[in-house]
Gaussian input, Z-matrix of N, CA and C with variables (Angstrom, degrees):
# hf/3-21g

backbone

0 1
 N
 C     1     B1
 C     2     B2     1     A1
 N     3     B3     2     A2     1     D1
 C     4     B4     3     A3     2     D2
 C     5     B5     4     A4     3     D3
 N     6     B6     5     A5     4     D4
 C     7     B7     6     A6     5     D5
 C     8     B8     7     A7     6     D6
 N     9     B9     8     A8     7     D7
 C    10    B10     9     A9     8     D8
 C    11    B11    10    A10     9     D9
 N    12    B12    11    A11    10    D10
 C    13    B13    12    A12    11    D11
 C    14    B14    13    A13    12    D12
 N    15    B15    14    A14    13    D13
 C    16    B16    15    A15    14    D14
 C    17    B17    16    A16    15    D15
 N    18    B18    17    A17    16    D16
 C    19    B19    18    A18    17    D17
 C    20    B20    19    A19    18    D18
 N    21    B21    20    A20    19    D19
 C    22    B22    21    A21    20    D20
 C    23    B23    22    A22    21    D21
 N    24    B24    23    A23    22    D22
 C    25    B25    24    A24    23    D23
 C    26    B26    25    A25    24    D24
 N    27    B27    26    A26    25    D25
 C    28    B28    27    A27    26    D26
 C    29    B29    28    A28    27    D27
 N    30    B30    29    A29    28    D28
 C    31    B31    30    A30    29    D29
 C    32    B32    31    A31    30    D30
 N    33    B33    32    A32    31    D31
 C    34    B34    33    A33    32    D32
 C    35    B35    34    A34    33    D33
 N    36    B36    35    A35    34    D34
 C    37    B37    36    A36    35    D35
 C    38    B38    37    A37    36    D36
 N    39    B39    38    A38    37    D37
 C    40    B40    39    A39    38    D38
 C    41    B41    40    A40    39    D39
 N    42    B42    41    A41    40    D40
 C    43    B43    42    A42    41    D41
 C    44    B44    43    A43    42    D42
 N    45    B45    44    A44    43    D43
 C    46    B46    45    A45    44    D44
 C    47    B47    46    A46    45    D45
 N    48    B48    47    A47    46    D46
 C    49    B49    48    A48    47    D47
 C    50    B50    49    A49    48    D48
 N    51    B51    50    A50    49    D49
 C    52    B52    51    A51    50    D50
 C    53    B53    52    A52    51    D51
 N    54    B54    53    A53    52    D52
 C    55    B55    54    A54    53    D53
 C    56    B56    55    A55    54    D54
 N    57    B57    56    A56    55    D55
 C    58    B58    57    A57    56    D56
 C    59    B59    58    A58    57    D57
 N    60    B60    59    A59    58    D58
 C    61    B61    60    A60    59    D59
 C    62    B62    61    A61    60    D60
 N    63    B63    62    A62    61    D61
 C    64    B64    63    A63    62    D62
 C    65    B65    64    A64    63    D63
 N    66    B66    65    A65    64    D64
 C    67    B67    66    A66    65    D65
 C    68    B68    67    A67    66    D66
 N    69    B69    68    A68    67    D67
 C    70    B70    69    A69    68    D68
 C    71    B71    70    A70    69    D69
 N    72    B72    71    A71    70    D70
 C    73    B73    72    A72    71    D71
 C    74    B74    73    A73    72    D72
 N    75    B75    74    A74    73    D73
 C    76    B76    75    A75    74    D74
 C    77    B77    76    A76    75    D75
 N    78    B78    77    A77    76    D76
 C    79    B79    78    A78    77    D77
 C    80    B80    79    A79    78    D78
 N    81    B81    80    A80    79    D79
 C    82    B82    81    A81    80    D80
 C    83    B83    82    A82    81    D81
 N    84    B84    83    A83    82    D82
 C    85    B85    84    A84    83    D83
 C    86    B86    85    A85    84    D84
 N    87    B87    86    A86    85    D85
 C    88    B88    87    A87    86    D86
 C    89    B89    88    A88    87    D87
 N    90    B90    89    A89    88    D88
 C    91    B91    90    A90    89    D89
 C    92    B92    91    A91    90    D90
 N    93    B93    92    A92    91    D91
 C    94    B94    93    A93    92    D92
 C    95    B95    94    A94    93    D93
 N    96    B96    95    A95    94    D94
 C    97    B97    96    A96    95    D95
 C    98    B98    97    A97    96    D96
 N    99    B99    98    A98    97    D97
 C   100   B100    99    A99    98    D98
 C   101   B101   100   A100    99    D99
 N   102   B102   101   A101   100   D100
 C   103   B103   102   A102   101   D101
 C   104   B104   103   A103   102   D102
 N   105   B105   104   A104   103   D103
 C   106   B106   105   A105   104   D104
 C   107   B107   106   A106   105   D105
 N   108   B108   107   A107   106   D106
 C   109   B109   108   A108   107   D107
 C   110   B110   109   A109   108   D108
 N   111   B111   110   A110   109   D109
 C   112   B112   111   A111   110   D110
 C   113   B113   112   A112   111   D111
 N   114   B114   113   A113   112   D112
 C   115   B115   114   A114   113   D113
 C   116   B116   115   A115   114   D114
 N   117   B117   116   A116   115   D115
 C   118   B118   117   A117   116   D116
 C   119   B119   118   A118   117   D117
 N   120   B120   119   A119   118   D118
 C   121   B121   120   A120   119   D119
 C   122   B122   121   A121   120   D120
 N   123   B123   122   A122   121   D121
 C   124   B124   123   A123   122   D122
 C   125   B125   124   A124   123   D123
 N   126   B126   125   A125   124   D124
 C   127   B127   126   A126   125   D125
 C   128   B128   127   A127   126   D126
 N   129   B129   128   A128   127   D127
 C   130   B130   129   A129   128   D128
 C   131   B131   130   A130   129   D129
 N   132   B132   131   A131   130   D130
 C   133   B133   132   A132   131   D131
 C   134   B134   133   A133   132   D132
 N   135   B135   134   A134   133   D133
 C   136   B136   135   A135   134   D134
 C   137   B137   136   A136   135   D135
 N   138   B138   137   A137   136   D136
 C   139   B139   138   A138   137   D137
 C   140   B140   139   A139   138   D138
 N   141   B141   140   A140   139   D139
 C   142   B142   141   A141   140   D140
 C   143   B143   142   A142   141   D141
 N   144   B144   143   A143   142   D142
 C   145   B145   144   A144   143   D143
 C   146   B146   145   A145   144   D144
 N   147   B147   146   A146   145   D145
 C   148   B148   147   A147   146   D146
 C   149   B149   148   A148   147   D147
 N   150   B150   149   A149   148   D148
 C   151   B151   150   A150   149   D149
 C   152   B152   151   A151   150   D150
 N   153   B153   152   A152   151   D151
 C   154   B154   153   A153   152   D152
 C   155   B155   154   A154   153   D153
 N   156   B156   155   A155   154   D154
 C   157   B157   156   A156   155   D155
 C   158   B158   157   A157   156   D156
 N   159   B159   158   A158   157   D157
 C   160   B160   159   A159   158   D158
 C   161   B161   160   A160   159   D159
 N   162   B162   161   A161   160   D160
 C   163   B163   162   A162   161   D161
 C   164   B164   163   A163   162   D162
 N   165   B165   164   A164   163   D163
 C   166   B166   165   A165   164   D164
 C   167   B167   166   A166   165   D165
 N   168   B168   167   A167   166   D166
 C   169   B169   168   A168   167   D167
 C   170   B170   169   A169   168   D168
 N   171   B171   170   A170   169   D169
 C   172   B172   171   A171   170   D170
 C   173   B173   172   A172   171   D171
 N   174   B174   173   A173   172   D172
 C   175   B175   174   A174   173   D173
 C   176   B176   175   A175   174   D174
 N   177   B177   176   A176   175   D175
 C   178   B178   177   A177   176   D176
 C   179   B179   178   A178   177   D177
 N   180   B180   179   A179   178   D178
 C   181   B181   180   A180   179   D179
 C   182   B182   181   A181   180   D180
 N   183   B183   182   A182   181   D181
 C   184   B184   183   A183   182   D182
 C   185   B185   184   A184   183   D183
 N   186   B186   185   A185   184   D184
 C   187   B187   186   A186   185   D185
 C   188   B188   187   A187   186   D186
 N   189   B189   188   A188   187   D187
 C   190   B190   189   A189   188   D188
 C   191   B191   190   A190   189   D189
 N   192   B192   191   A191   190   D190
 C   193   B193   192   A192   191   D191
 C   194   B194   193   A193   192   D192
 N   195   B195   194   A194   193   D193
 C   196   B196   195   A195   194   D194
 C   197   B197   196   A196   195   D195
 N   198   B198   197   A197   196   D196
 C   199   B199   198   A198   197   D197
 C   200   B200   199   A199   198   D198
 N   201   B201   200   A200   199   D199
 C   202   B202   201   A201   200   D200
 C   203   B203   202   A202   201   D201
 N   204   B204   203   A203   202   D202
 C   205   B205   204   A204   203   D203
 C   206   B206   205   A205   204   D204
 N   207   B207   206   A206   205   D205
 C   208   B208   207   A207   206   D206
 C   209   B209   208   A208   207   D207
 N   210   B210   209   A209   208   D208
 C   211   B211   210   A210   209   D209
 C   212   B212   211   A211   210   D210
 N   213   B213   212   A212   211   D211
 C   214   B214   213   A213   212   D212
 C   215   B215   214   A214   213   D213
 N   216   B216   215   A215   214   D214
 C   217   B217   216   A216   215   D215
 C   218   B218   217   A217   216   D216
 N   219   B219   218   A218   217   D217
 C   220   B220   219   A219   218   D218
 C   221   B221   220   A220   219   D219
 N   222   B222   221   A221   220   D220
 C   223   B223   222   A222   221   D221
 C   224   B224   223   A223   222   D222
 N   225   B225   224   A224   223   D223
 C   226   B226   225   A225   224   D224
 C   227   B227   226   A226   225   D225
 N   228   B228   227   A227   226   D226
 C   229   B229   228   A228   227   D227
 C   230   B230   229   A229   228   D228
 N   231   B231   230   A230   229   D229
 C   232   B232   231   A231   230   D230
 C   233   B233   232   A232   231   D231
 N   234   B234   233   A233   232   D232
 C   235   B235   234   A234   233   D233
 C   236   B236   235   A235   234   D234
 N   237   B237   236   A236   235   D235
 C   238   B238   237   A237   236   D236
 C   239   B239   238   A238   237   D237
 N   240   B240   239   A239   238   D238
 C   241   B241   240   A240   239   D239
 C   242   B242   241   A241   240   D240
 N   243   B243   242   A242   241   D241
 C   244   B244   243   A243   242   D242
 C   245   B245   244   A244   243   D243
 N   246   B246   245   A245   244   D244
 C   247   B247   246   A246   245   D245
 C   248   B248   247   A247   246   D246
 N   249   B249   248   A248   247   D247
 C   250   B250   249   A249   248   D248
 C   251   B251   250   A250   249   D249
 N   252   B252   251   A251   250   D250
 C   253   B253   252   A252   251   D251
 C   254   B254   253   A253   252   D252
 N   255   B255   254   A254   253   D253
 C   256   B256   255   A255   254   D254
 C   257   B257   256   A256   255   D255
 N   258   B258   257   A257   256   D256
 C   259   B259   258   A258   257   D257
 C   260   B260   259   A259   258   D258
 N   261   B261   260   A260   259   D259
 C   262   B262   261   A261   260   D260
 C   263   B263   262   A262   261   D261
 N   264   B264   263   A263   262   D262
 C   265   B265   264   A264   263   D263
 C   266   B266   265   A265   264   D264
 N   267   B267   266   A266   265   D265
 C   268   B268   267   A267   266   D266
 C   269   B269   268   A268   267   D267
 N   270   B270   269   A269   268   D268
 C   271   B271   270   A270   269   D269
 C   272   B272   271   A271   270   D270
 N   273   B273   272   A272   271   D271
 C   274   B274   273   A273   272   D272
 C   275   B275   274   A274   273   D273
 N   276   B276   275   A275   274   D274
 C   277   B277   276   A276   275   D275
 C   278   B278   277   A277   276   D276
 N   279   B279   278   A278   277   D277
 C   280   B280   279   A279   278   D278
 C   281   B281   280   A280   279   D279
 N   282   B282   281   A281   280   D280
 C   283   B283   282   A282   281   D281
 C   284   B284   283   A283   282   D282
 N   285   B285   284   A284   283   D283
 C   286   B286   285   A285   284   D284
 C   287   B287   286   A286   285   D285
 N   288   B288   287   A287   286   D286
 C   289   B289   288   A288   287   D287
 C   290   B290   289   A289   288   D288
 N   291   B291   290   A290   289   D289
 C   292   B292   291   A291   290   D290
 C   293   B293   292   A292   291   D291
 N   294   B294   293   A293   292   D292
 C   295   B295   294   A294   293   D293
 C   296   B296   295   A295   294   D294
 N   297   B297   296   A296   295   D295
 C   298   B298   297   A297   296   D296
 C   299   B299   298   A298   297   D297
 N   300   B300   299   A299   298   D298
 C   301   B301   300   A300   299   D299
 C   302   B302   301   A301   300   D300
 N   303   B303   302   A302   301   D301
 C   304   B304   303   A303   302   D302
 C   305   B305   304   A304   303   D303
 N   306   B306   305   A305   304   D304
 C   307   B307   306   A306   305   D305
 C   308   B308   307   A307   306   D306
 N   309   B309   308   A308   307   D307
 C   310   B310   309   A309   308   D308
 C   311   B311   310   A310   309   D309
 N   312   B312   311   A311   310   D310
 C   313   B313   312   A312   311   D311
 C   314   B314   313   A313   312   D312
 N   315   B315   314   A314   313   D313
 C   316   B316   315   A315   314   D314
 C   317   B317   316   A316   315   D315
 N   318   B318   317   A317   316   D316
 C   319   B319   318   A318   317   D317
 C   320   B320   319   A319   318   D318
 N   321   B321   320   A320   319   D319
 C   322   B322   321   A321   320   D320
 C   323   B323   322   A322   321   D321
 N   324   B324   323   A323   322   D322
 C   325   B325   324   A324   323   D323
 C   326   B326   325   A325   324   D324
 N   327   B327   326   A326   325   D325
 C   328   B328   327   A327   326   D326
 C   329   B329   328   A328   327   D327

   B1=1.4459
   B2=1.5335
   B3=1.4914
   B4=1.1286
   B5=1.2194
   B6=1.2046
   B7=1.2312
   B8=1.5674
   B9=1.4255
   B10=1.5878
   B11=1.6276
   B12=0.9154
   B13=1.5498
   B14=2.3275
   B15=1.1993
   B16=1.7451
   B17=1.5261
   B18=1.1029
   B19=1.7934
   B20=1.7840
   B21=1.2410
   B22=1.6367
   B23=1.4274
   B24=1.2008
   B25=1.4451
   B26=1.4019
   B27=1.8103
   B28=1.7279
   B29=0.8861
   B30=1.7419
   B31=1.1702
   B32=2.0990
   B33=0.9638
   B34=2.1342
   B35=1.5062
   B36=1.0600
   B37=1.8020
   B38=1.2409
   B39=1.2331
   B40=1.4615
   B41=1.4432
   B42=1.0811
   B43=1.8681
   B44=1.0490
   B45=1.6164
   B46=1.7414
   B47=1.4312
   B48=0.9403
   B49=1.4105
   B50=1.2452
   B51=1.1383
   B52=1.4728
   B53=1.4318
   B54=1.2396
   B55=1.4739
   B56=1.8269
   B57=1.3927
   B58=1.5382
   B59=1.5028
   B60=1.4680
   B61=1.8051
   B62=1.3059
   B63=1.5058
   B64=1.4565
   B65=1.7302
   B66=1.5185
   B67=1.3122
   B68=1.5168
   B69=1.5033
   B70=1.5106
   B71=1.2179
   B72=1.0975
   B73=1.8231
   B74=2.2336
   B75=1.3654
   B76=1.2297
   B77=1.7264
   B78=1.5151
   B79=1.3528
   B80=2.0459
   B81=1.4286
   B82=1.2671
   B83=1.6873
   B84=1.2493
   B85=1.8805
   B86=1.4638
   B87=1.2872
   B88=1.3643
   B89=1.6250
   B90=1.1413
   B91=1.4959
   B92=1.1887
   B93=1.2887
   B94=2.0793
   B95=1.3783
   B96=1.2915
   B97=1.3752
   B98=1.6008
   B99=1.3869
   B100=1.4203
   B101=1.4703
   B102=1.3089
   B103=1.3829
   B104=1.6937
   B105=1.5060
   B106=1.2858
   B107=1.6725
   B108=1.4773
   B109=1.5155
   B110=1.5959
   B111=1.7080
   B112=1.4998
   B113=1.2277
   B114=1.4803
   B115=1.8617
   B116=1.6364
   B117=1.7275
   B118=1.9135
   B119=1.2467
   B120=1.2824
   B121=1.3753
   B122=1.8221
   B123=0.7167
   B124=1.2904
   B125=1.5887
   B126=1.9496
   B127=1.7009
   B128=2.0466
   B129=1.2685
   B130=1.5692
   B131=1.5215
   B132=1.3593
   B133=1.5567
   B134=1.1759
   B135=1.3212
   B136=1.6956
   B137=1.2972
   B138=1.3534
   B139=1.3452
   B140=2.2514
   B141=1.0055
   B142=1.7236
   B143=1.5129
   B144=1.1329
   B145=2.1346
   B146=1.5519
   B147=1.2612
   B148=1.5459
   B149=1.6914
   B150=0.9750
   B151=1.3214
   B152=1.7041
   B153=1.7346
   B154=1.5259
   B155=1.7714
   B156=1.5798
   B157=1.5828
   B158=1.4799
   B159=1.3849
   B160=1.7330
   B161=1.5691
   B162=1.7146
   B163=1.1339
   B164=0.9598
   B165=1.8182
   B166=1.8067
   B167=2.2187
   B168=1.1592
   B169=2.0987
   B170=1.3966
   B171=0.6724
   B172=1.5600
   B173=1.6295
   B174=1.7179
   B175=1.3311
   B176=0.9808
   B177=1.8561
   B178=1.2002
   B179=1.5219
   B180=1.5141
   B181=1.3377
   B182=1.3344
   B183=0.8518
   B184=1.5546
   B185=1.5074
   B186=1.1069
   B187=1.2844
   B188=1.8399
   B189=1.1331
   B190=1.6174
   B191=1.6836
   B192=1.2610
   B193=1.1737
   B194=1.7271
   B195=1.7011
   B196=1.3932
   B197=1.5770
   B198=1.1477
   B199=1.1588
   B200=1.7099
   B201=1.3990
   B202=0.9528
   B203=1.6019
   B204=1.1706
   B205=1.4963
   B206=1.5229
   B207=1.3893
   B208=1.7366
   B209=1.1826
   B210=1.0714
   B211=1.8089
   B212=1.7093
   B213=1.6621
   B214=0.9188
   B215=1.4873
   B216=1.5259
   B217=1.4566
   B218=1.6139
   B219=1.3862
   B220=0.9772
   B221=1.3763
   B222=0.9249
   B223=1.9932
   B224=1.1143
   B225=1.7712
   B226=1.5752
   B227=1.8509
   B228=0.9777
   B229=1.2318
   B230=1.5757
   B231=1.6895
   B232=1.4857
   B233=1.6858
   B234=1.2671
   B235=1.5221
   B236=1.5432
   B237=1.2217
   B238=1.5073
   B239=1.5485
   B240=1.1958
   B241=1.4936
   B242=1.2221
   B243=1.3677
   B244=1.7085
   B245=1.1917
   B246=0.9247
   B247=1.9156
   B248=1.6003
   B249=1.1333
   B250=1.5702
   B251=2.1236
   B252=1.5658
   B253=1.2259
   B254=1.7000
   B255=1.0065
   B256=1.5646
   B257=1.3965
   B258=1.2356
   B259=1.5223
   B260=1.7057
   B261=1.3544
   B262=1.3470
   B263=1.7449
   B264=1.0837
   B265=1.8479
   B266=1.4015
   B267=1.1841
   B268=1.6097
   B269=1.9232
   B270=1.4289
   B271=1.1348
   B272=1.6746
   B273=1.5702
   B274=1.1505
   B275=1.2392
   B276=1.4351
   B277=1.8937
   B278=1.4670
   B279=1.2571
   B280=1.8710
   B281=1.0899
   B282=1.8347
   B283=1.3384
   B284=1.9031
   B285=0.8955
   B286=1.4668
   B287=1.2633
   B288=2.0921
   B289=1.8962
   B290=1.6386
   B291=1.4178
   B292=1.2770
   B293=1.8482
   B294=2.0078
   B295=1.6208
   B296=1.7046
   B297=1.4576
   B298=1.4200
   B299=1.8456
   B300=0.9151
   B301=1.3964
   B302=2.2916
   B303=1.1443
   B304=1.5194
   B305=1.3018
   B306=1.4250
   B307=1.6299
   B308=1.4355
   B309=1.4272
   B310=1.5242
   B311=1.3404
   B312=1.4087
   B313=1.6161
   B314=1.4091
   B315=1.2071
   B316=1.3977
   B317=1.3111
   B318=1.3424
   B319=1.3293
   B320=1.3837
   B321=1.6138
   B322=1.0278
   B323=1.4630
   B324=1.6268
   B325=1.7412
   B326=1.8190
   B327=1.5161
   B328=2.0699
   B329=1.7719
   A1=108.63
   A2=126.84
   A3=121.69
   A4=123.90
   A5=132.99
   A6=141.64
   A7=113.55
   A8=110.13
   A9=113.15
   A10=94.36
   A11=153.33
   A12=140.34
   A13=119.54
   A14=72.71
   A15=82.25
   A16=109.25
   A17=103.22
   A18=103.98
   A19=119.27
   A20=109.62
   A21=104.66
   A22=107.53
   A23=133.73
   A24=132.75
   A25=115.25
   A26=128.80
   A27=125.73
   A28=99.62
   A29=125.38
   A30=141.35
   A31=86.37
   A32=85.38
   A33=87.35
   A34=116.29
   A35=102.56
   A36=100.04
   A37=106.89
   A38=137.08
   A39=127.39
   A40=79.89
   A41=137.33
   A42=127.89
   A43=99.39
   A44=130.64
   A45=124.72
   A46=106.92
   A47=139.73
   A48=123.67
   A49=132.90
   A50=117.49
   A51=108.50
   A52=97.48
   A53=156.97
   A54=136.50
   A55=108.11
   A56=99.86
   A57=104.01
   A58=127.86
   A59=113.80
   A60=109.81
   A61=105.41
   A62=145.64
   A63=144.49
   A64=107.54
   A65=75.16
   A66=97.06
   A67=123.56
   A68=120.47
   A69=114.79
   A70=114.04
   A71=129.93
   A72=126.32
   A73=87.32
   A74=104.46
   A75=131.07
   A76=114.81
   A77=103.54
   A78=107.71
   A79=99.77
   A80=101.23
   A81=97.18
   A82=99.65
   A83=93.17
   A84=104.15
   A85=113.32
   A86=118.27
   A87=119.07
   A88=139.69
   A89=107.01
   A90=105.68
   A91=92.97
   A92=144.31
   A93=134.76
   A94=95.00
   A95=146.94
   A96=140.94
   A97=97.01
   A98=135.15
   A99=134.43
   A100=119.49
   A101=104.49
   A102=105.73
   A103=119.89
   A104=121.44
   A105=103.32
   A106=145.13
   A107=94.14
   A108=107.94
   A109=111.73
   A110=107.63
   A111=101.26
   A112=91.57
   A113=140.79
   A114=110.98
   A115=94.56
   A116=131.42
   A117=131.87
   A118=81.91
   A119=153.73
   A120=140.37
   A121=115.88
   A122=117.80
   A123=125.80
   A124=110.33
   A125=100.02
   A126=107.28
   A127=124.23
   A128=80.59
   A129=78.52
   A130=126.88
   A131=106.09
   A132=119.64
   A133=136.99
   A134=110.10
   A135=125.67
   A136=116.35
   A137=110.93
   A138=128.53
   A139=90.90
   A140=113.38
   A141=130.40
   A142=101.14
   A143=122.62
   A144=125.46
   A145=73.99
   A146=129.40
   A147=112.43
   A148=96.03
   A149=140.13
   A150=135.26
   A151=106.05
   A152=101.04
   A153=106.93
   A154=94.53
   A155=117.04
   A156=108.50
   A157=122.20
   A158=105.70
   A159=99.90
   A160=84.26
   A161=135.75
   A162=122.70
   A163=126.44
   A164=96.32
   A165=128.97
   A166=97.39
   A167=91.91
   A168=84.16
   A169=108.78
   A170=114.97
   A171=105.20
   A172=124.11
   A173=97.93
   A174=100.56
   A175=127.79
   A176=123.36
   A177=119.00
   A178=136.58
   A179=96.60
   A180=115.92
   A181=105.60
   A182=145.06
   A183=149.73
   A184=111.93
   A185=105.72
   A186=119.05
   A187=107.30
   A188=109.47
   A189=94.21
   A190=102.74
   A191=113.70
   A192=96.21
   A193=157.35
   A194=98.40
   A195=97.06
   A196=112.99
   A197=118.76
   A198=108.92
   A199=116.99
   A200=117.08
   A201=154.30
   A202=115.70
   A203=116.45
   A204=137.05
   A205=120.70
   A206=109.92
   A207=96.47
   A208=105.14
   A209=109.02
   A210=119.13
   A211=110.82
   A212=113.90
   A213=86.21
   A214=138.91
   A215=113.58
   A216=131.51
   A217=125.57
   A218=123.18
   A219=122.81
   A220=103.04
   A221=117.36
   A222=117.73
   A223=133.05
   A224=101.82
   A225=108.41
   A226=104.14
   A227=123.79
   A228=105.62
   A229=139.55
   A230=111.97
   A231=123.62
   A232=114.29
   A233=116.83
   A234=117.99
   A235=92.32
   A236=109.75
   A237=108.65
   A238=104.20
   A239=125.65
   A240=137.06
   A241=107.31
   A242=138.74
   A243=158.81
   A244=99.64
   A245=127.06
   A246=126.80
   A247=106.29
   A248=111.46
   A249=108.19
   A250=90.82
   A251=114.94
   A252=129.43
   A253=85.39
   A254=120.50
   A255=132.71
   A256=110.40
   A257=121.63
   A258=114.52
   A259=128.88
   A260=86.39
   A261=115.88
   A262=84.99
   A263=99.14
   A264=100.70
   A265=126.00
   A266=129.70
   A267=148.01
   A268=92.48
   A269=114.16
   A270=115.50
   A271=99.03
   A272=129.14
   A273=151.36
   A274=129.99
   A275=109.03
   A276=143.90
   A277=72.82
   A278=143.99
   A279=111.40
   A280=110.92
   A281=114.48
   A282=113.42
   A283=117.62
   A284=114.25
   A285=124.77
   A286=79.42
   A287=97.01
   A288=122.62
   A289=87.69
   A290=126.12
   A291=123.45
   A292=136.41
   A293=79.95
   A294=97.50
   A295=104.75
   A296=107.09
   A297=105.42
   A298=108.29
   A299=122.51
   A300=136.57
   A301=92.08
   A302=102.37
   A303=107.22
   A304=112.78
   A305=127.56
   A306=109.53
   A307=105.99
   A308=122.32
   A309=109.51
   A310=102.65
   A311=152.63
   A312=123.56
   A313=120.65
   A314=128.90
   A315=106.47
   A316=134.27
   A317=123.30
   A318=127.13
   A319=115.72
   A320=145.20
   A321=129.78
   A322=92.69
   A323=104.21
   A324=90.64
   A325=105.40
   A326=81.23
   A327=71.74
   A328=75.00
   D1=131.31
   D2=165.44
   D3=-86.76
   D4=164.86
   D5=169.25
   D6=-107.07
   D7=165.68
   D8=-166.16
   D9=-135.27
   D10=10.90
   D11=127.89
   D12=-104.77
   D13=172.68
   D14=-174.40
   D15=-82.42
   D16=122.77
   D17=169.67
   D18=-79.19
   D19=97.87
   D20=-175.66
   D21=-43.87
   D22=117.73
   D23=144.78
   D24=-63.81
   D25=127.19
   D26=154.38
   D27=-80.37
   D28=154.00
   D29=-168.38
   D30=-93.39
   D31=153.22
   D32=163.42
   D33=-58.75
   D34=-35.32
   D35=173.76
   D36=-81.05
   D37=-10.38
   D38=-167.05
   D39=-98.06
   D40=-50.54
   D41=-163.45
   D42=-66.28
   D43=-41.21
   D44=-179.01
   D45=-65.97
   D46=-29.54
   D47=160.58
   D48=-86.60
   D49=-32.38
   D50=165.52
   D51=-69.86
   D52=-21.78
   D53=177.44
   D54=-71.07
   D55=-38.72
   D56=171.63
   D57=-72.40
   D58=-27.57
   D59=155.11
   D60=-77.65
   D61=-6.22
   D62=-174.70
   D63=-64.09
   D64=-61.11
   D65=173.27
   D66=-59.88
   D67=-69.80
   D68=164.42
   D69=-33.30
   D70=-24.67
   D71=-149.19
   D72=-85.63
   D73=-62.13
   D74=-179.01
   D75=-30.11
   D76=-37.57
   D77=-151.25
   D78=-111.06
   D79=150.70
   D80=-166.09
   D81=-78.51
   D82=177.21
   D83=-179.09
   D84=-34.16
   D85=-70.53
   D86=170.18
   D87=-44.32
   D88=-36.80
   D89=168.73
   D90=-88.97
   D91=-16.21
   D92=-170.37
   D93=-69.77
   D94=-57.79
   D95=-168.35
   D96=-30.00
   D97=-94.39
   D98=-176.09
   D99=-24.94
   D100=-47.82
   D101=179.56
   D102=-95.55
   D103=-9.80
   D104=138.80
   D105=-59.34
   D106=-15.34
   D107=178.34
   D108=-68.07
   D109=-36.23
   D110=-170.78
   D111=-117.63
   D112=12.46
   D113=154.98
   D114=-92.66
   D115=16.71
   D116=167.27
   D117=-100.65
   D118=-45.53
   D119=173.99
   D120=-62.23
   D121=-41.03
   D122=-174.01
   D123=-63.11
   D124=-62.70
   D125=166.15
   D126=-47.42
   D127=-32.06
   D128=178.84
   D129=-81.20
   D130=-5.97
   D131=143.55
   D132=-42.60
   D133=-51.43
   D134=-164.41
   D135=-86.64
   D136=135.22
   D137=-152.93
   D138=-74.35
   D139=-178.66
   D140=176.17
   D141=-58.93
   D142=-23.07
   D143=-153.93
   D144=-104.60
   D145=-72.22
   D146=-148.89
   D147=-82.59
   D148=-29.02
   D149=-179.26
   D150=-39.29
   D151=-46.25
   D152=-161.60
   D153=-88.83
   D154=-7.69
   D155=168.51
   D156=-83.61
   D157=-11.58
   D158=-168.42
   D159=-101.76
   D160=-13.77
   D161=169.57
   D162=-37.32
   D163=-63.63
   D164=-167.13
   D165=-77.20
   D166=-10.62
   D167=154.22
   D168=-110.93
   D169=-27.72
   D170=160.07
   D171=-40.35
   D172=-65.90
   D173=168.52
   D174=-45.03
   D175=-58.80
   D176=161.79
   D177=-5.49
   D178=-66.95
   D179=-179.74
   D180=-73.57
   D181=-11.78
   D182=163.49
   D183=-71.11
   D184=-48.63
   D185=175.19
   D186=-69.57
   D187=-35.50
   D188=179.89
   D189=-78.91
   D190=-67.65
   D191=169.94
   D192=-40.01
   D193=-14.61
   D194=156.12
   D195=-80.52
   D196=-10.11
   D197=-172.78
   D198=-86.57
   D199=-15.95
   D200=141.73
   D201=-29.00
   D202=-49.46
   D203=-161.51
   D204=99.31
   D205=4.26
   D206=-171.67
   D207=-125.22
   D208=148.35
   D209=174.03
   D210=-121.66
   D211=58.23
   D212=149.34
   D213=-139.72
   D214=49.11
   D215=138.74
   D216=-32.22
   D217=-38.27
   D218=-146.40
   D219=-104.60
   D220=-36.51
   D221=157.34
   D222=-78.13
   D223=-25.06
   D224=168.89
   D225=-71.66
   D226=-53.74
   D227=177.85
   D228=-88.86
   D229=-1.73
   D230=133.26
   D231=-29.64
   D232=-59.61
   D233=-165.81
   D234=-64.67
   D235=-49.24
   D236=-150.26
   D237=-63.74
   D238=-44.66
   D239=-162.98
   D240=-167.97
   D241=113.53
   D242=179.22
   D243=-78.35
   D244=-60.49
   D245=-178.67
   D246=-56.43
   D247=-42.37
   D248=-167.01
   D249=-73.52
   D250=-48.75
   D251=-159.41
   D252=-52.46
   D253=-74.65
   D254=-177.34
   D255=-39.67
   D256=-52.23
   D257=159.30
   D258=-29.82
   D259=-61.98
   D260=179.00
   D261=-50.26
   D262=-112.83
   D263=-164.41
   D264=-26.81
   D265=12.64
   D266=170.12
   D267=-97.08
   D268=-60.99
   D269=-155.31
   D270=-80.96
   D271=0.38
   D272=153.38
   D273=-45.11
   D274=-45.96
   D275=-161.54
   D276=-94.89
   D277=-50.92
   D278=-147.38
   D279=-105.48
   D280=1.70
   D281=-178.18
   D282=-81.39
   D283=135.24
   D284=-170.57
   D285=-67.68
   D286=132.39
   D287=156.87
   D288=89.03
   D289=1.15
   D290=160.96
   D291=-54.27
   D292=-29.25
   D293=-166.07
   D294=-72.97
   D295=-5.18
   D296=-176.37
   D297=-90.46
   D298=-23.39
   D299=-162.38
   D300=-65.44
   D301=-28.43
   D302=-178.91
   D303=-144.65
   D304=77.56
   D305=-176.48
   D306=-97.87
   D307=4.76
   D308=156.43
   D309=-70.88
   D310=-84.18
   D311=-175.36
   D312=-42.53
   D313=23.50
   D314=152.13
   D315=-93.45
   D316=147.50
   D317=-172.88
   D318=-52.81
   D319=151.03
   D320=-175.87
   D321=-117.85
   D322=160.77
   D323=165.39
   D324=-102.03
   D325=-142.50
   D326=-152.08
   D327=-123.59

């Protein structure tokens, strides 16, 4: 039987790190020290394609959680990694229900 859409494959390194920010994300400040060490080991695995996929879940989760009331994804993983954090907030802007997360930068019309 064929199928008529594409099945995303994760590469194994892309699942080892997103299981290792899963985890960091989960755990309070104190146990995160250890496990920030190996979801910065883990990220430094991943090729440019999955870097910009665990971004756009990142966002996600950014996105659920403001909706939630809390913001704090966005400093926890600033500290952890700026390139990945910055990723993240690019892949932020294109996610639909995003435009609410800041409607003072939005453009107004005239």
């Amino acid at each position: 039987m064929q199928t008529t859409f594409t099945e995303l494959v994760l590469t194994p390194v892309y699942r080892h790190a997103q299981r290792a920010l899963a985890q960091w994300l989960e755990h309070g400040h104190g146990a995160a020290r250890q496990l920030a060490f190996r979801a910065r080991a883990a990220l430094a695995q991943l090729d440019p394609v999955d870097r910009h996929r665990i971004a756009r879940w990142l966002a996600w989760m950014s996105l659920a959680e403001h909706s939630r009331g809390r913001r704090l994804l966005d400093a926890r993983l600033k500290q952890l990694d700026g390139t990945l954090h910055y990723l993240m907030l690019d892949a932020l802007q294109r996610l639909p229900g995003a435009a609410a997360l800041h409607p003072a930068d939005r453009r107004q019309s005239a």
